[in-house]
N, C-alpha and C positions, 0 to 999 in steps of 0.2 A: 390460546395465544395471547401474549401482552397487546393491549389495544394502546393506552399510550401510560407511558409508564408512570408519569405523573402529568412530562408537559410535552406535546409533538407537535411540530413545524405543519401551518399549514401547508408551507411549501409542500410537506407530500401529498400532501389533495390537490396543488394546482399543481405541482410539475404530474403529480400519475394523468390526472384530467387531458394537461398540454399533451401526454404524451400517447394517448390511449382514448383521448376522447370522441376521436373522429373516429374510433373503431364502430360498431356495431353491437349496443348496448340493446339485451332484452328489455322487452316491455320500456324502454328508453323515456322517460320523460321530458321537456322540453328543451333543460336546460340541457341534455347530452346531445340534444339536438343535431342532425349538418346542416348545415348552410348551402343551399341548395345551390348547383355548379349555375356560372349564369345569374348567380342573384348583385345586385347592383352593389351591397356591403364588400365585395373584396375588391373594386378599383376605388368605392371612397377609402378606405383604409389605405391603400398599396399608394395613395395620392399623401393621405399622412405621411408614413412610414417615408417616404421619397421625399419629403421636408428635412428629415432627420433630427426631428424635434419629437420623436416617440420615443420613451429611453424602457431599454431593452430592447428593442426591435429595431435592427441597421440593412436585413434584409427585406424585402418586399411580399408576399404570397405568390409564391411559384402560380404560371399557369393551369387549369388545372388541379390545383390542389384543394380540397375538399378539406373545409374547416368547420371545428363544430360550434353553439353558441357560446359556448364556454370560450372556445380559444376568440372567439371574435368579441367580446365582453371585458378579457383581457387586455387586446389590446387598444380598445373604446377606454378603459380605464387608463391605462396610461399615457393615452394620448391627452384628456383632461387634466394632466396633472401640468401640463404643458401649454394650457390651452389659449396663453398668452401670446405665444410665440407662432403662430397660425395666422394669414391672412383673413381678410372678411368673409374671402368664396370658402376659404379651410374650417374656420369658423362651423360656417353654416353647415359642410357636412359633418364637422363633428355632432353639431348639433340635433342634426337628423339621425347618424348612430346613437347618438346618449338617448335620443327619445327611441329607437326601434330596439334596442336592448338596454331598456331604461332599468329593468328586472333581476335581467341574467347580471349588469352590472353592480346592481347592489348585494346580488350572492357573490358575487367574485370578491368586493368589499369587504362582505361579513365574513370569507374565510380567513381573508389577510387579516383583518381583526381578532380573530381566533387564534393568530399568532401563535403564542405560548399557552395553546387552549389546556382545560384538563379532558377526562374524561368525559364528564358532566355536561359539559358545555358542548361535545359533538350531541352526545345524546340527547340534548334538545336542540339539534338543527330544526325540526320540524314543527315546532311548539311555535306561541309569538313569541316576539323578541321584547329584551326591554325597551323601554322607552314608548317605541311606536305602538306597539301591541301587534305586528302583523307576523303572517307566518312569510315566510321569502321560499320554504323548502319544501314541498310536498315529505309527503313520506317515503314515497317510491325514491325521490331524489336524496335524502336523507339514508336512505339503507344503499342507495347506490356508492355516496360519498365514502360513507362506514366502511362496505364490503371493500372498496380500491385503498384507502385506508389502510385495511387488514392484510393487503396485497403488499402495500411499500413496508419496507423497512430502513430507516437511514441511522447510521451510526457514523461516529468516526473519531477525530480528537485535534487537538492542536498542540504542539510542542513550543517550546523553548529552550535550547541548547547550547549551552558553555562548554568545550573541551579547548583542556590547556595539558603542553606537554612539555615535561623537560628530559633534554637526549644529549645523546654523546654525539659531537657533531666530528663531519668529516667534510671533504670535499665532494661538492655535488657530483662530481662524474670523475671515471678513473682518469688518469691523464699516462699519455705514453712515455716512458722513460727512455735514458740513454742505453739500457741495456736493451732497450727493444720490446718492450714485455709492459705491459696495461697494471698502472698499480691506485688504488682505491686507499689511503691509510686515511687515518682517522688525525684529528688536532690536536686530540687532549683536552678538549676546552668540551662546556657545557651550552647546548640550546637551547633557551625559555622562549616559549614560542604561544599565543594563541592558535592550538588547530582549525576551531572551527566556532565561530555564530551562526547560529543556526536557528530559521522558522519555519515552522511546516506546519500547513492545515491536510489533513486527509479524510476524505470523504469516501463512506464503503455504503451504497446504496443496492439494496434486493427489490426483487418483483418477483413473487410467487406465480407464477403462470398457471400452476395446480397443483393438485398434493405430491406429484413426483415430480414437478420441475421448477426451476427458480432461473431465472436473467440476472444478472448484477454485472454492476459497473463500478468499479474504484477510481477514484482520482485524487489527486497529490498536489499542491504547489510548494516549494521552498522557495526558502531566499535566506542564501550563508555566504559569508565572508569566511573563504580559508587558507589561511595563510600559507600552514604545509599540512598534505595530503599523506605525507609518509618521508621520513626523516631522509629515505633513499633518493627519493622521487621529489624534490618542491615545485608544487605546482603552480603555486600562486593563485590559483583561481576562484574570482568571484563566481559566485552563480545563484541566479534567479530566475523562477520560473514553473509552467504551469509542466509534469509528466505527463506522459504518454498513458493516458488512459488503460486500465488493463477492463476486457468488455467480455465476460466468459459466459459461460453457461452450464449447471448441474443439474442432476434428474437419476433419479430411480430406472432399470430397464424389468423386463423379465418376470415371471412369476415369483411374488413375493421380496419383490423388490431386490432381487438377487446380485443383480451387478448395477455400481453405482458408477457414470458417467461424468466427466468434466474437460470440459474442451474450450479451446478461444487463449487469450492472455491471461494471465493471473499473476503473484506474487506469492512464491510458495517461501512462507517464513518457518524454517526449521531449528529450533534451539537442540533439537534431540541431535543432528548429524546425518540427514534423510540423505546424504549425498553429494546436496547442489550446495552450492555459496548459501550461508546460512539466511540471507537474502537476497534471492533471486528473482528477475523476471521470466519468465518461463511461459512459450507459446507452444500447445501442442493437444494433446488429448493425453486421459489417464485414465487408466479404471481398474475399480474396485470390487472386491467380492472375498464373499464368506462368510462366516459366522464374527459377531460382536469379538468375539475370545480369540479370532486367528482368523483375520485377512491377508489377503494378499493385493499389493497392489502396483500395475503398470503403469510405466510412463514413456512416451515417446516425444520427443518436444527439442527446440530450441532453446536455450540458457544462453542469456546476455550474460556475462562473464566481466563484462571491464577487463579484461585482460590486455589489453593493448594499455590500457589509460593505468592502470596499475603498475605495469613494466617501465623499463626506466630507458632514457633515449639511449642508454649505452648498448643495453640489449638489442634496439631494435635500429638501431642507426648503422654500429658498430659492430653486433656480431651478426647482425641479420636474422633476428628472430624475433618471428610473427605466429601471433595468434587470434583466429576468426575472433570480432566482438562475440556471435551467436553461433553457436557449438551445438552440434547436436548433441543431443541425449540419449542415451534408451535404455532404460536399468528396473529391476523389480524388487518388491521389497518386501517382506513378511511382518505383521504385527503381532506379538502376542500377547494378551492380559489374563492368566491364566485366573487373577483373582480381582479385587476393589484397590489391591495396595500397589501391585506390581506389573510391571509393562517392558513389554521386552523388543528389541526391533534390529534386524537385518536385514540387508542386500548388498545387492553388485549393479552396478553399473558402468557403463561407458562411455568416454566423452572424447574429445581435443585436448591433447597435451598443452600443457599452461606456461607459457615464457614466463611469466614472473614468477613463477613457483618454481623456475629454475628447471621444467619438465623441456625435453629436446623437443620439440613439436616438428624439426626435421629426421628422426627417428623413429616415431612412432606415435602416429597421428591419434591412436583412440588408446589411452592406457585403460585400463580395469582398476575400478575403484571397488575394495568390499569394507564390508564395516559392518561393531554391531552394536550398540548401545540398552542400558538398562536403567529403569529405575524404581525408587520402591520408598512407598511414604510410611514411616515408623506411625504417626499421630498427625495428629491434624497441627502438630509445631513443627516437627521435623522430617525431611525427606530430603532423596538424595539421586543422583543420575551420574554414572560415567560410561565412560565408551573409548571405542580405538578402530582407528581406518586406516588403511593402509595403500597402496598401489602397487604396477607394476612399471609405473614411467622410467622412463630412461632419464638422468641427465644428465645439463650442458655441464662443463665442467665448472667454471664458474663463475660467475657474474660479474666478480671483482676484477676478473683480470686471471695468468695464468699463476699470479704469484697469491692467489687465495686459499682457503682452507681446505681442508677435503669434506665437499657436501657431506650434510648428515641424510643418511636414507634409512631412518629408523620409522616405524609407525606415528602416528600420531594419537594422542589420548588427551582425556581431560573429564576430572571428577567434580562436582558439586555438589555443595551442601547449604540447603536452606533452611532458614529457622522462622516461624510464626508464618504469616500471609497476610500480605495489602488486599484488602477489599476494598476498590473506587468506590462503592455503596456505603460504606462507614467509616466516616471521621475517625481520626486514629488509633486505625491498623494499620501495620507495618510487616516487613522482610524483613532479613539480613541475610545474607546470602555471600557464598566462600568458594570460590573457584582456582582448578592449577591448571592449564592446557599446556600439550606443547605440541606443535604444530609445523613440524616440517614440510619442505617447500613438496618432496614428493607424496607427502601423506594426503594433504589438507588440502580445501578451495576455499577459506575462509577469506571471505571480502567486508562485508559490511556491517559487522558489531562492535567496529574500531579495535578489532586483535590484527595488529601486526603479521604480516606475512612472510613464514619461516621462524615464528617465533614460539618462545616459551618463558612462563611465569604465571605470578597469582594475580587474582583479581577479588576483591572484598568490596561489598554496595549495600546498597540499602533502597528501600521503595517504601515512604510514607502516602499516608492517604492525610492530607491536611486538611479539607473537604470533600464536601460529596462531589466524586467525579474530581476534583483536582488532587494530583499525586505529585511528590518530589522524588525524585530521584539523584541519589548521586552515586560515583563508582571510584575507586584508585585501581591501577595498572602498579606493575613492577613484572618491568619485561625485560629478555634479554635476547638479540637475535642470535639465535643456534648456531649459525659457524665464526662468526666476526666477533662475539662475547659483547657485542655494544648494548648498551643497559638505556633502558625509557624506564619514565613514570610519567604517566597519565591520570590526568586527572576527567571527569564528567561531572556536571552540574545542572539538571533539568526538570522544569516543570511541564506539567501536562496536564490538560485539560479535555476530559472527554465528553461527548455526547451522546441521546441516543431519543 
């Protein structure tokens, strides 16, 4: 297993510590220590923290709760950082914690210090240090730090995103005429528009629990300015802000690890066409089984959908069509890789009929989704993937009004082709990458890879590595929606920066 790949965050030695340290540590040495229930350190601290001159700590130590010397060292350190701001009585207990974990707080110091440690430098926690010559780490405490260490894993990235769009503009909502009848026409004129600025940090953190089971926790914040959401729908909406944590859990079950479990929240990102919105949040359980070459795998779950937010006030104001945000699921899927080059992938599933996709959702509440997608790498330059999904929804007649086109209810497909591969790990290497979809409103649930809904055309990108771990991405659109012939071009412009 990678211990740290060149540089790791102490953070994952004091957030696993904060988080796991009050547990029950074999042969435990001092520093994993508790603090024994009753001892006089959690009302001098909970006396700090109740100043609110501790930064990170705005709640107090629950009743009750059992802290270890680690977590009380922490926040002994940060209270000192502050230690201006403290009366003479506050003072003095500081004082009396900095001398009773005068210790544990200068390991808590030398991790923070370890920062952007390398390997090297965990591996002599236990040696002295420079400067002072003393050791601060036993060995037992040192292989314990290592072994939680080999436990976390944090990854994640930061983006920066420019999409600009220019569209055939119409009127935002159909409006009712003299003959009685909901008409939708278009201007003639062109819209230049910024879609979206966009920042997002994500953070995907593991904890190995043991060799068949793993905790992880993901979390998100953005913060975008977007002007229009979708050339139908202007939404205007700013938005910033921390997501909704996805908190799951996977593990091995069974003799020989035969069926693979996952349950809790997650974000199931599909570019192949597993079924859901190519990204989804999805609460549920799922499991897997079979041989490397041809699994099979369940899924039972809620799918946030955005489907109300996607749909346009006319649809739901005016014809009265609603759709659950969270949709059940339950569909199964076959994988096959018969070889190294080729992979091949089917199922069926069933969900809630979709308002904006133009699906009746008062007709026929779970349509049947099947689909199968392939793909297959020529060389280590060139490979390729296409697919086709189809339904059985019913729909509304049409969106526009009664004077609009006649829905298309053709399958939906879409082929690609990529050339070379970006590798974050090496400075430049590069994609190029050449796609057609078209994605009718009954075929498709595509929401979140900024392809238009009901729509069809190409798309040509590219993905540089311009440093290690920093990539450029950029992409053009040339779209058209399938009943109404209105033409987009999109544009994407974005940097990213990963970690790990």
């Amino acid at each position: 297993m990678k211990f740290f790949s060149k540089k790791k965050l102490a953070a994952a030695l004091l957030t696993g510590a904060l988080a796991f340290g009050s547990m029950q540590v074999e042969a435990a040495s001092n520093f994993f220590a508790d603090v024994p229930s009753g001892d006089w350190s959690y009302s001098a601290v909970n006396e700090l923290i109740a100043t609110g001159n501790v930064p990170n700590y705005s709640q107090q130590i629950p009743s009750g709760r059992i802290m270890s010397r680690l977590e009380m060292a922490m926040i002994v350190d940060e209270a000192q950082k502050n230690a201006s701001k403290f009366n003479a009585s506050q003072k003095a207990q500081l004082d009396k914690l900095a001398q009773e974990y005068y210790y544990d707080v200068k390991k808590v110091q030398l991790l923070n210090k370890i920062n952007m440690a390398d390997e090297k430098a965990l591996e002599n926690l236990d040696k002295p240090q420079a400067g002072g010559g003393e050791t601060l780490f036993t060995t037992e405490e040192a292989k314990n730090l290592k072994g939680l260490a080999n436990r976390f894993t944090f990854t994640g990235y930061a983006r920066i995103r420019h999409d600009h769009l220019i569209a055939d503009t119409w009127t935002p909502n159909p409006t009712l005429g003299a003959d009685g009848r909901y008409h939708y026409p278009g201007t003639g004129e062109k819209t230049r528009s910024t879609d979206r600025h966009h920042v997002g940090v994500y953070l995907n953190t593991r904890y190995k629990v043991n060799d068949n089971w793993t905790a992880a926790a993901n979390f998100s914040w953005v913060g975008s300015t977007d002007e229009v959401d979708d050339p139908i729908y202007p939404s205007g909406e700013n938005h910033t802000g921390m997501g909704t944590p996805d908190v799951f859990v996977e593990g091995d079950v069974g003799g020989g690890k035969a069926v693979h479990v996952k349950f809790g929240r997650w974000n199931e990102w599909t570019p192949e066409g597993y079924g859901y919105d190519r990204d989804s949040d999805i609460a549920g359980i799922q499991l897997s089984f079979g041989k490397p070459v041809f699994r099979t795998t369940f899924t039972a779950c809620k799918v946030d959908l955005w489907d109300n937010y996607m749909s346009s006030d006319y649809l739901q104001n005016v014809r009265g069509y609603q759709t659950d945000e969270n949709t059940s699921f339950l569909g199964v899927r076959w994988d096959w890789n018969p070889n190294e080059k080729t992979d091949v992938h089917f199922g069926v599933h069933g969900m809630s009929a979709m308002t904006s996709r133009y699906q009746d959702d008062k007709l026929r509440k779970h349509p049947i989704y099947y689909y199968i997608n392939a793909g297959y790498k020529f060389n280590d330059d060139w490979k390729i993937r296409g697919g086709i999904i189809n339904s059985n929804a019913k729909m509304i007649d049409h969106p526009w009004g009664d004077d609009g086109p006649t829905v298309n209810k053709s399958p939906g497909l879409w082929f690609n082709v990529w050339f070379k591969g970006a590798n974050p790990a090496k400075p430049g290497t590069y994609d190029i990458y050449a796609t057609y979809r078209k994605e009718p409103g009954k075929s498709w649930v595509t929401v979140t890879d900024w392809w238009p809904k009901n729509a069809e055309g190409f798309r040509i990108g590219t993905d540089i590595t311009v440093a290690k771990n920093i990539m450029f991405n950029t992409m053009v659109d040339r779209i058209k929606e399938i009943d109404t012939k209105s033409k987009q071009t999109r544009y994407r412009f974005q940097m990213m920066m990963l970690f790990e």
